[in-house]
N, C-alpha and C positions, 0 to 999 in steps of 0.2 A: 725529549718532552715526555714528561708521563702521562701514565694511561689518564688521568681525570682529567686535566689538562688537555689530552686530545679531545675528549667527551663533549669538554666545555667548549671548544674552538666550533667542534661542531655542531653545538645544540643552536651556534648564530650561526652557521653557514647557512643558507638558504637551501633545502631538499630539490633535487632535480625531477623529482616525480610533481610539484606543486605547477610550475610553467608549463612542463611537458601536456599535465589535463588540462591549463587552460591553452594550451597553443592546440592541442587535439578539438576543441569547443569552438577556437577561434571563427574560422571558415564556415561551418555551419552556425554559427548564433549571428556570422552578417551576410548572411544570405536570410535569416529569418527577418533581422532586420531591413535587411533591403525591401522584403516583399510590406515590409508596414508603412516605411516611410517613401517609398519608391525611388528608392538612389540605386544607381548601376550594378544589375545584377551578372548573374549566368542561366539561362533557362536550361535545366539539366534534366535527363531520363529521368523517369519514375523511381527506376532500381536506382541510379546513382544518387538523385536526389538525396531517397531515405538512406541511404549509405553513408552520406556527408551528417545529417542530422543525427543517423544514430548515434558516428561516431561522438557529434557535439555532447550529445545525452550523456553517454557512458564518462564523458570529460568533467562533464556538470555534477554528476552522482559523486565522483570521483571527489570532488571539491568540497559537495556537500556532507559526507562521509564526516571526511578530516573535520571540517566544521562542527559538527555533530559530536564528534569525542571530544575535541580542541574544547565547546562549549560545557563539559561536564565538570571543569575547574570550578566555573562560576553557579554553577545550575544543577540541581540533580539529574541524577541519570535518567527519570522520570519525564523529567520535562523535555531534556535533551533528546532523548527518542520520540516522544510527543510534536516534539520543533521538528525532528528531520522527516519523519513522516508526514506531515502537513508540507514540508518545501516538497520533499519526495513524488506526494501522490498530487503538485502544480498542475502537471499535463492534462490529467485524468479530470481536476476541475476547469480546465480552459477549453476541453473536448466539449466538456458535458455542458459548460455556460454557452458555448459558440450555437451547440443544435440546439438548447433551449430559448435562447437568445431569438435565432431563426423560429420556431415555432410562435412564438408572444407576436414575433413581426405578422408573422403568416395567420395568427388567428385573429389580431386585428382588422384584417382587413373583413373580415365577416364572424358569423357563428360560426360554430365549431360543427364541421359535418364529419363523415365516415369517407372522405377521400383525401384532398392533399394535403390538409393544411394536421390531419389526424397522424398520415404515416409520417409530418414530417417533426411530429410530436411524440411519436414512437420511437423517434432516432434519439434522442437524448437518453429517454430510460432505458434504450437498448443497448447504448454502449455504457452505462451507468451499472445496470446488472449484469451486465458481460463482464465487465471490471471488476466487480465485488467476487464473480465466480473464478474468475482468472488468479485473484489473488489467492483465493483459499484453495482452489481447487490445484493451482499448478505451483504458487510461491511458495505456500506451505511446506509440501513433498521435497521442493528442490532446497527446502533449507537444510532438512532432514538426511538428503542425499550427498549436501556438500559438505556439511557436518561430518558424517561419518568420513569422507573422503580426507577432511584436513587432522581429523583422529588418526585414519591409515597413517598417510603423511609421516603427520607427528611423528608418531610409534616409530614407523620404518627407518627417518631418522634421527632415532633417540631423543629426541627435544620436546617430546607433548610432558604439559602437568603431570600432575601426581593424581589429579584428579579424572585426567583422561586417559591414565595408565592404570586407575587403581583398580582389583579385582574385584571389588562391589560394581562399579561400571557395566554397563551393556551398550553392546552396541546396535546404532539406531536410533536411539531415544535422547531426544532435546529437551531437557529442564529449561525450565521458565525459573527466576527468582521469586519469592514468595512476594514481593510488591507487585509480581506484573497480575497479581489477584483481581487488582484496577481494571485492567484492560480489558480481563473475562468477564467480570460480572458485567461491568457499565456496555462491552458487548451483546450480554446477555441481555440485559436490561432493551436495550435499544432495537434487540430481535422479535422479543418478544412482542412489541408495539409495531414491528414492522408487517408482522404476520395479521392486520389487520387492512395492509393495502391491497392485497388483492381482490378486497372485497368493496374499494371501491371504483368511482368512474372518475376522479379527480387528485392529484396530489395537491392538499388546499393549504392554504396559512396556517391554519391550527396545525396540522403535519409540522410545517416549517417551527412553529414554537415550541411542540414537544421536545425534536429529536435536535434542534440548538440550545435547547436547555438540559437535554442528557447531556451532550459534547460542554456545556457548559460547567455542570456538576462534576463529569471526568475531570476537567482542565484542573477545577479547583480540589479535586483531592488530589490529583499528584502535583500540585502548589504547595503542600503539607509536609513533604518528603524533603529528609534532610541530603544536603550535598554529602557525597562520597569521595575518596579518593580516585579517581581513574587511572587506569592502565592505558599508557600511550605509548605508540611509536611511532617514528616515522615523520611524517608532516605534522599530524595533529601531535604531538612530543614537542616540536620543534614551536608550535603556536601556543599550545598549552604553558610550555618552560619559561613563556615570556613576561614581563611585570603587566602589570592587572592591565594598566589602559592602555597598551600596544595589545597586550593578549583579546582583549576585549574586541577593539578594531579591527584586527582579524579575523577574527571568530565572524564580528558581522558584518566584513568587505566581504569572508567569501561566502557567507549564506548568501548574500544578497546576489553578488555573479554568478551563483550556480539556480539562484532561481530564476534571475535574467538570462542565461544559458538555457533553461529547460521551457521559462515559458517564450523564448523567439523561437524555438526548433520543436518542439512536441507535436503541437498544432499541422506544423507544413510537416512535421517528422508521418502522423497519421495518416497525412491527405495523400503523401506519395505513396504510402504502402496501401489503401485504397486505390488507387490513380493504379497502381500495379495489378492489383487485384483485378480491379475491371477490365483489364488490357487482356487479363485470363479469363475471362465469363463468371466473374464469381459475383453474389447480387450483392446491392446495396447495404442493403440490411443486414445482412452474415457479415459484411467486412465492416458496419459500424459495431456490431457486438463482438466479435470475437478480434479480427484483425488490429483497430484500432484500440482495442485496450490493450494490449501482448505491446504497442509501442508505446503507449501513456503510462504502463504501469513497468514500463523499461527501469527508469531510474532507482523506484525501492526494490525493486527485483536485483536490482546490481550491488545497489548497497547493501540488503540484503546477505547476499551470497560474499562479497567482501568482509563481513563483520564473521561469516560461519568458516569462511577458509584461513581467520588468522585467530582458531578457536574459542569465538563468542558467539559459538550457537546460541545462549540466549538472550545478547541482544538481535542476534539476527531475525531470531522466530518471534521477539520484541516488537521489533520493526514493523513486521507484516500486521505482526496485530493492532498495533497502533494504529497504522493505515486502516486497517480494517473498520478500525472503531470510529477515524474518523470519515471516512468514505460513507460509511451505515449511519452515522449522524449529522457530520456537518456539512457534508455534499449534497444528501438525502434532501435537508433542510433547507439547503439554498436554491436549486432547483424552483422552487414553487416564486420564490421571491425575486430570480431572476424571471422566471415568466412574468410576475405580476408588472414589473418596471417593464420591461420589452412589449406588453401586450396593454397595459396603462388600463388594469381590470384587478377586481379582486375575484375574480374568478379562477378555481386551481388549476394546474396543471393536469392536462385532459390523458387519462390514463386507458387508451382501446384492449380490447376483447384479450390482442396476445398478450398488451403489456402486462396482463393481470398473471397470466401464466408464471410470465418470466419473475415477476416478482415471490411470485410465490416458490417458485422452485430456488429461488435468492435467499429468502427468508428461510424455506427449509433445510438448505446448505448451511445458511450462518448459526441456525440452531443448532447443529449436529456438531457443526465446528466448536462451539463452546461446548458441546456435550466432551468431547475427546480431550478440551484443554483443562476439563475442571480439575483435575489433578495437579494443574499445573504442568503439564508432560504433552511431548507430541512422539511418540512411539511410532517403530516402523509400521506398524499394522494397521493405527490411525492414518498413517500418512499413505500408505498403499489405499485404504478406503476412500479418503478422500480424492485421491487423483482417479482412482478405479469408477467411481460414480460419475465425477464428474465429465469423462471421456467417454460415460456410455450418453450423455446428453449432447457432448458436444458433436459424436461423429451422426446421431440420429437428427439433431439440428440442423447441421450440413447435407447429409443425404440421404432425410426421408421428407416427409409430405407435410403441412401444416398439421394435418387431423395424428398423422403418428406420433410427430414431436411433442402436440396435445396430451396424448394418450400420455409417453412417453413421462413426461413433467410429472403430470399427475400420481402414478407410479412411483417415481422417484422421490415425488415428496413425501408422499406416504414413506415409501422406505426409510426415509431421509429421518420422518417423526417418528417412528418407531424405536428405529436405534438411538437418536437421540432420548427420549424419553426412556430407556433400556440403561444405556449410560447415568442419567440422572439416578434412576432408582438405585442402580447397583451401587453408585458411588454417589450415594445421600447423605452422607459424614462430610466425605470431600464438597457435596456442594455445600453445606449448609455453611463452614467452614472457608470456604472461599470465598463467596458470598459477604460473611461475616469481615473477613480479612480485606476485602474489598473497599468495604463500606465504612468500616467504624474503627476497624484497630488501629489503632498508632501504627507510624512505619517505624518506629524504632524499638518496638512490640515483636517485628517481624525476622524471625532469624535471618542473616544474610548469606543466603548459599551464595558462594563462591562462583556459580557455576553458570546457570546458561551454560555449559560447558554438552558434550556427546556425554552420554552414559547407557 
């Protein structure tokens, strides 16, 4: 048999890694279900519990990945990253509906005071901003890390690009394509207006229609972008290769099981590493902000890091940002509208003393972060800053005092604006430019690096 002929036998075998993630999902997405519709479960340890669910997660991301490339036949690569990051960051919004949700209940029963019904309205924007910080602060760096590591790779054996060998190249440093220009500004865009929450005592409806009509304005400029050819292998090859309406059905049987996957297991995935947590003395609050986002924001951290080790750093650093943009606009945005339904008021979502803090230290994170990508780039030295900041708030977070952490934020954001506004100036070409690229160019206007590639 010749070699095309083998090719072709195998482009219809079925991939043995496609079963394997969902038989890895299996066990954890019906024990999720079990706990909704109450059929026969197993009541397991805390650490096992999240063990079973993680694994489900990592099977689901797995799923959603392939699906993700698989869909770039029919769809631009725009939109396609746009789609996996919205299934991606599921968890992250069924965390943050569930304590909002709880809050609308709890303030219904009376006015809103300064005891329970407040902290239990601080839990949603706390794992909300915890999430936002987690992505940029630790997603970011480790795209940048595993990047370089699948360049090493490469190189060592013989197989990286031309472009991830070529002596122009550095290493460390993640290119973005001149389209992902979308994702920074409408970023940008969406920070800048954010940086006026902490200045109040409500997340209100009017919130809720700005930052769904930025994430609305995004959607519809990367709508504008023409399909591309994609680079597959593997599962998504094998889903991609197929005629349009099997190829089609695929692409959305398994978006659909991997977000059925992520949203039975995310939820019970958080509450056992919590349930863990507390088992160790660690408080409420520190493991709805930091611990429960590290497992809701599991999924695009994996896919993620999958798209940087089989050298697509920039769809990988894509990814994050996409998430990013839509976590800061259309999670931001819905928030207030699930309280209103839960709580049967138009009254906003009630924003206490710390929450203002934290958003603020949110907002001046996500300003800084678009300050470093206006180039389009995420350099080692960006990415050491952003991880170096963000670990000097979260270990102060954890073991210092409400008034230091206070202090603390405060400090930091100022740092946080400086340098971002330091960045803008120096690279006032690049932003206008960006900016411009963003908003108005044609994308067929826009040269197509090759790359998202290490350089």
């Amino acid at each position: 048999m010749t070699t095309s002929a083998q090719d072709e036998q195998a482009s219809h075998k079925l991939p043995y890694q496609l079963p394997l993630a969902a038989l890895a999902s299996a066990f954890g997405a019906y024990l999720g279900a079990a706990a909704y519709l109450g059929l026969p479960s197993l009541d397991l340890p805390p650490v096992l519990a999240a063990l079973v669910y993680g694994i489900a997660i990592v099977g689901g991301a797995f799923i959603l990945s392939w699906a993700a490339e698989a869909a770039q036949v029919d769809i631009n690569a725009g939109l396609a990253l746009a789609l996996l990051a919205l299934l991606a960051v599921l968890p992250e919004y069924a965390v943050d509906f569930v304590f909002t949700w709880r809050c609308g209940n709890t303030w219904a029963q009376g006015p809103p005071g300064l005891t329970g019904e407040s902290n239990v309205c601080s839990l949603a924007l706390a794992n909300m901003t915890g999430a936002n910080r987690v992505l940029v602060g630790i997603g970011w760096p480790l795209v940048v890390l595993v990047a370089a590591l699948a360049v090493w790779r490469a190189r060592k054996a013989g197989t990286a690009s031309e472009e991830s060998t070529s002596p122009s190249t550095r290493g460390g440093e993640v290119r973005l394509a001149p389209a992902m220009a979308t994702e920074v500004t409408f970023l940008g865009i969406a920070t800048l207006y954010s940086l006026t929450l902490p200045l109040k005592s409500t997340l209100t409806l009017w919130d809720s229609a700005v930052f769904i009509l930025i994430f609305a304005l995004y959607a519809w400029r990367l709508s504008r972008m023409s399909p591309t050819e994609p680079d597959l292998i593997g599962v998504s090859h094998w889903v991609g290769s197929k005629e349009k309406r099997p190829r089609r059905s695929w692409v959305i049987g398994m978006f659909v099981v991997a977000a059925i996957i992520i949203l039975l297991t995310a939820e019970h995935f958080a509450e056992s590493l919590v349930q863990t947590g507390e088992q160790l003395g660690i408080s409420q609050f520190l493991l709805v902000q930091w611990v429960a986002p590290l497992a809701s924001e599991s999924p695009e951290l994996i896919v993620a890091c999958l798209y940087a080790w089989r050298l697509k750093a920039g769809d990988s650093l894509g990814t994050l940002l996409s998430s990013k943009v839509n976590q800061w606009t259309l999670l931001v945005g819905s928030l207030p509208l699930v309280f209103a339904i839960s709580a049967l008021t138009m009254h906003g979502l009630p924003i206490d003393t710390q929450q203002r803090f934290e958003l603020l230290i949110t907002a001046a994170q996500s300003l800084f972060a678009v300050s470093i990508l206006i180039d389009r780039s995420l350099t080692f030295k960006g990415a050491i800053a952003l991880l170096s900041l963000f670990l000097v708030q979260f270990f102060v977070s954890v073991s210092a005092g409400t008034q230091v952490n206070r202090i603390t934020i405060i400090v930091l954001s100022i740092l946080y604006g400086i340098l971002a506004i330091a960045q803008f100036a120096w690279n006032y070409r690049n932003t206008i430019q960006t900016v411009k690229d963003g908003t108005v160019t044609p994308f067929d206007q826009l040269s197509d690096d090759p790359s998202g590639r290490v350089r």
